[in-house]
FILUMZA-96483 format. One record per residue (C-alpha): residue number from 1; x, y negated, z; residue in one letter. Coordinates in steps of 0.02 Angstrom, whole numbers, m for minus. Layout:
// FILUMZA-96483
{NUM; {X; Y; Z}; a}
...
This chain:
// FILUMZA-96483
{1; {876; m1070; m1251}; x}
{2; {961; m995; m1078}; x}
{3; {1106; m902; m1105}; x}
{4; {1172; m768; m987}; x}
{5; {1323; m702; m950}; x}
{6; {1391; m514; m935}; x}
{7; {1390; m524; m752}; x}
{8; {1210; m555; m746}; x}
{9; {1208; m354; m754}; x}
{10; {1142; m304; m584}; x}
{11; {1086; m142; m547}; x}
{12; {986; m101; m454}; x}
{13; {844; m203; m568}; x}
{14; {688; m217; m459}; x}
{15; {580; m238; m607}; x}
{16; {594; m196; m789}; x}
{17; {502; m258; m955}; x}
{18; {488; m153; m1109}; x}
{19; {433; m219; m1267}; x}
{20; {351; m80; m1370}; x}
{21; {377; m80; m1576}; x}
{22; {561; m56; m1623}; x}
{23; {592; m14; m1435}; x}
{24; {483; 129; m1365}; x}
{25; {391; 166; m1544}; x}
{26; {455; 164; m1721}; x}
{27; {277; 91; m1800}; x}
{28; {356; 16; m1949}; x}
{29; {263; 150; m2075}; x}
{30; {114; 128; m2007}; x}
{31; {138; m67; m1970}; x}
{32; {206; m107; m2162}; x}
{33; {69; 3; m2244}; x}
{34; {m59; m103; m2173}; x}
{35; {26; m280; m2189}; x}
{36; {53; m210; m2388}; x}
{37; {m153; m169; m2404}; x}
{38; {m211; m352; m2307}; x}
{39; {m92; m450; m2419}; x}
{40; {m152; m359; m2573}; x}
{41; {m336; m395; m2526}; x}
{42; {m284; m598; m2491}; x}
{43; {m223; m588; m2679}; x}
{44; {m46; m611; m2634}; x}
{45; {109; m544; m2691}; x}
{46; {176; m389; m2580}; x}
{47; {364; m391; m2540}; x}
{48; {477; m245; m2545}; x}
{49; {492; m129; m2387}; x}
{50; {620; m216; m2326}; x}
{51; {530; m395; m2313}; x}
{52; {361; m318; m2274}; x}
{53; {497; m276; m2083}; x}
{54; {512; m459; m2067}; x}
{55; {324; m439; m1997}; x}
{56; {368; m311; m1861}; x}
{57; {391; m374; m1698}; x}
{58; {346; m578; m1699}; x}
{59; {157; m622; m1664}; x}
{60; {45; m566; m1805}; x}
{61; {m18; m751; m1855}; x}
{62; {150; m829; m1840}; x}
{63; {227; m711; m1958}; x}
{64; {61; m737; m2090}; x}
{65; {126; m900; m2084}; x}
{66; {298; m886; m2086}; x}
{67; {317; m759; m2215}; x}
{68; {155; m759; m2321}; x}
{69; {140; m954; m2313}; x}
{70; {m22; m925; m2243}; x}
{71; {m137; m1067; m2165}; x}
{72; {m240; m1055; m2012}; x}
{73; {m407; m1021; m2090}; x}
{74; {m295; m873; m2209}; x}
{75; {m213; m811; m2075}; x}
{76; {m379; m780; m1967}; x}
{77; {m432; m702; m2125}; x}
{78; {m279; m593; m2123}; x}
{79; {m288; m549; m1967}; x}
{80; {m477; m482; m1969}; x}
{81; {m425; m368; m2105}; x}
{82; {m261; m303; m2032}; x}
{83; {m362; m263; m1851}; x}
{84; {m506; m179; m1962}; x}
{85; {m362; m51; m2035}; x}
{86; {m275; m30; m1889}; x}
{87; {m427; 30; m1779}; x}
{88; {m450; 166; m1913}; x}
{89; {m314; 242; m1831}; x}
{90; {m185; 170; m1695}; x}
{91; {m68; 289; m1678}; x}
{92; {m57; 339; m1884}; x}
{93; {117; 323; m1919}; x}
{94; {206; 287; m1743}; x}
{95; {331; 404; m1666}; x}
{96; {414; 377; m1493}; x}
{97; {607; 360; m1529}; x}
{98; {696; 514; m1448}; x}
{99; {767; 478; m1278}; x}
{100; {641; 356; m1230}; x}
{101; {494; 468; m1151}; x}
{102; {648; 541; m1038}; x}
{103; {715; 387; m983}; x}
{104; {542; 306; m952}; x}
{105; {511; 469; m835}; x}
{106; {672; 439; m751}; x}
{107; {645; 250; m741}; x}
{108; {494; 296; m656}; x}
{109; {567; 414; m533}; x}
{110; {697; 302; m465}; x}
{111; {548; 200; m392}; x}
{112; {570; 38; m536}; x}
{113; {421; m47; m580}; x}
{114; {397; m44; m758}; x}
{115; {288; m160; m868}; x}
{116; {245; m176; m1035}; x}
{117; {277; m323; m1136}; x}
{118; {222; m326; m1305}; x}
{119; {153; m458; m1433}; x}
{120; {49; m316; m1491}; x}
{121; {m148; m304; m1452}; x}
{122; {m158; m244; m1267}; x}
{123; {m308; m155; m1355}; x}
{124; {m197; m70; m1465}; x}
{125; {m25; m67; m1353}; x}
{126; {m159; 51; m1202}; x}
{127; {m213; 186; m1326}; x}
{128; {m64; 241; m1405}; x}
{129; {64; 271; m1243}; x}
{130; {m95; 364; m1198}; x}
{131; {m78; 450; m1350}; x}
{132; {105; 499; m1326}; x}
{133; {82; 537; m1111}; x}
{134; {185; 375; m1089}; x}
{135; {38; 246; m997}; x}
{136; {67; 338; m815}; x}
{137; {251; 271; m824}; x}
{138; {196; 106; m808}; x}
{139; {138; m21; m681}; x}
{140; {54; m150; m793}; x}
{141; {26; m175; m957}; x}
{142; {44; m345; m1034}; x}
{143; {13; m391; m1228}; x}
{144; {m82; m509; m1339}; x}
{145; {m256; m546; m1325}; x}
{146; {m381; m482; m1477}; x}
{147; {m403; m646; m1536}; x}
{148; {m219; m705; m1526}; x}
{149; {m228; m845; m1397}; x}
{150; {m88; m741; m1309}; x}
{151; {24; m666; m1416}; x}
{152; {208; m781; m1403}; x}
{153; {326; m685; m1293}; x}
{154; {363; m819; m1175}; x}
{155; {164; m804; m1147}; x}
{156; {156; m612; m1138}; x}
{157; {306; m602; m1003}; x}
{158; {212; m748; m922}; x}
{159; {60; m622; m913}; x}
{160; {157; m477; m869}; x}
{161; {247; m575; m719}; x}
{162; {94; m632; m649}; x}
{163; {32; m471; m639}; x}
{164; {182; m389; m553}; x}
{165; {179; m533; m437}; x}
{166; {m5; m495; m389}; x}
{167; {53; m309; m364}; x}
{168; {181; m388; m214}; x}
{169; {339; m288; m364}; x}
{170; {479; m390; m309}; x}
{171; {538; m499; m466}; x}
{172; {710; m538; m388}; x}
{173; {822; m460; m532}; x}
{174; {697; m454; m684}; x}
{175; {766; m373; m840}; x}
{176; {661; m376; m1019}; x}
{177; {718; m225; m1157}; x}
{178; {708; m263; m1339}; x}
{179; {738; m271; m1524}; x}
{180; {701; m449; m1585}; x}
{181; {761; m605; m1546}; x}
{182; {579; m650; m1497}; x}
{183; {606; m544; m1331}; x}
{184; {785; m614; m1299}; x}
{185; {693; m807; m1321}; x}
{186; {526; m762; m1247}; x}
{187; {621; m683; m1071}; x}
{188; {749; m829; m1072}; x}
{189; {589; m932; m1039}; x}
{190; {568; m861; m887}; x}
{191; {747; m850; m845}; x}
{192; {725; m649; m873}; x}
{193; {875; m579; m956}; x}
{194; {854; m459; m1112}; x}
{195; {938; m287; m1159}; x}
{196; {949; m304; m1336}; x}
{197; {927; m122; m1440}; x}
{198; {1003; m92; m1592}; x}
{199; {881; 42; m1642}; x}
{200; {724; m68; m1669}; x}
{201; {701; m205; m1809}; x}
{202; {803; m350; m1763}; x}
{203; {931; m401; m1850}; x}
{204; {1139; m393; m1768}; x}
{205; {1107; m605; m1741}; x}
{206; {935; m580; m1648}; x}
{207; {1049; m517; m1503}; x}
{208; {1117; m674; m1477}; x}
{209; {1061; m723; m1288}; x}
{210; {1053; m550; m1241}; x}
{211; {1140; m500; m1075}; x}
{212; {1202; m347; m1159}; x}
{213; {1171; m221; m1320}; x}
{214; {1112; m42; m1300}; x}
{215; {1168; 63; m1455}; x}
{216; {1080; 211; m1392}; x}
{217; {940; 264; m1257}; x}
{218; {1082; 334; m1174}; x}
{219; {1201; 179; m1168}; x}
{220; {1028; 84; m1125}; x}
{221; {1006; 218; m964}; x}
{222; {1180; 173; m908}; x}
{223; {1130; m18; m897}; x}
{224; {956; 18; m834}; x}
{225; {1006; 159; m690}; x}
């Protein structure tokens, strides 16, 4: 994995990447409450709240896997069920951390392409910063395909590079914004280096990598602006 050093800070960033749960949206009621129903339908035990967070934030099938000990026939199973509850309602239990819509705006105003980077559903990831008036903020939106072929970070920033690259946004000083170490890893691919944000679901040792750590959306403006 690349590592990066402090100086590697370089305003002004021509480019910035966002991941979205645990960094623009807290969705761990609404992601939890549905992992807890799909692993109660596939007969298996359901952990506590705290394991059931384990989920939030890697790619859906890896962490049916990982977590559940799920194979790849289960896991497709899973998955079907988990995308059946979630298009009930997208935005059921999500709320935009405080700070971020303003920073977004300001992001936005300073001329700084922004992109989305997310392992979840581009399907899912378009609707709901439409619900909350975030979408116009952003130049491209990158995430997972439906059926999970894209869905590793590495992938995802891949997707979302590409993109900016086809929209002429200079990708000369890159930076990706996150909670889990999946972001830090998945950027470091790319040689992108990662904000790492306390706020989300990542553990203190998922930082490790990260160019710096953002306590707060204001300590994150300071490094972004």
């Amino acid at each position: 994995m690349t590592t990066f050093a402090p100086a590697v800070v370089t305003k002004p960033w021509t480019c910035i990447l966002f991941d979205l749960d645990g960094t623009i949206t807290d969705s761990a009621s609404g992601i939890t409450s549905r992992l807890a129903v799909t692993l109660d339908r596939m007969g298996l035990p359901v952990p506590s709240p705290e394991g059931l967070l384990r989920y939030v934030g890697p790619p859906i099938l890896d962490a049916f896997r990982d977590f559940a000990g799920m194979d790849e026939k289960q896991s497709r199973q899973a998955l079907k069920i988990y995308r059946q509850l979630a298009h009930q309602d997208l935005t059921e239990g999500i709320t935009v951390y405080p700070g971020i819509p303003e920073l977004l705006r300001d992001v936005h105003r300073a001329g700084i392409p922004l992109s989305l980077a997310t392992s979840k559903p581009e399907s899912q990831a378009m609707p709901i910063l439409e619900h909350f008036g975030l979408i116009r903020r952003f130049t491209e939106i990158a995430g997972a395909t439906d059926d999970e072929s894209r869905s590793a970070k590495a992938d995802v920033v891949a997707e979302a590079l590409r993109r900016l690259r086809e929209k002429h946004v200079s990708l000369e000083r890159v930076i990706m914004v996150g909670d889990r170490e999946h972001d830090v890893q998945g950027a470091a691919a790319h040689d992108v280096p990662t904000i790492h944000v306390t706020w989300g679901y990542g553990t203190p040792a998922e930082a490790e990598g990260a160019v710096a750590i953002a306590h707060s959306v204001d300590e994150l403006r300071t490094l972004l602006l």
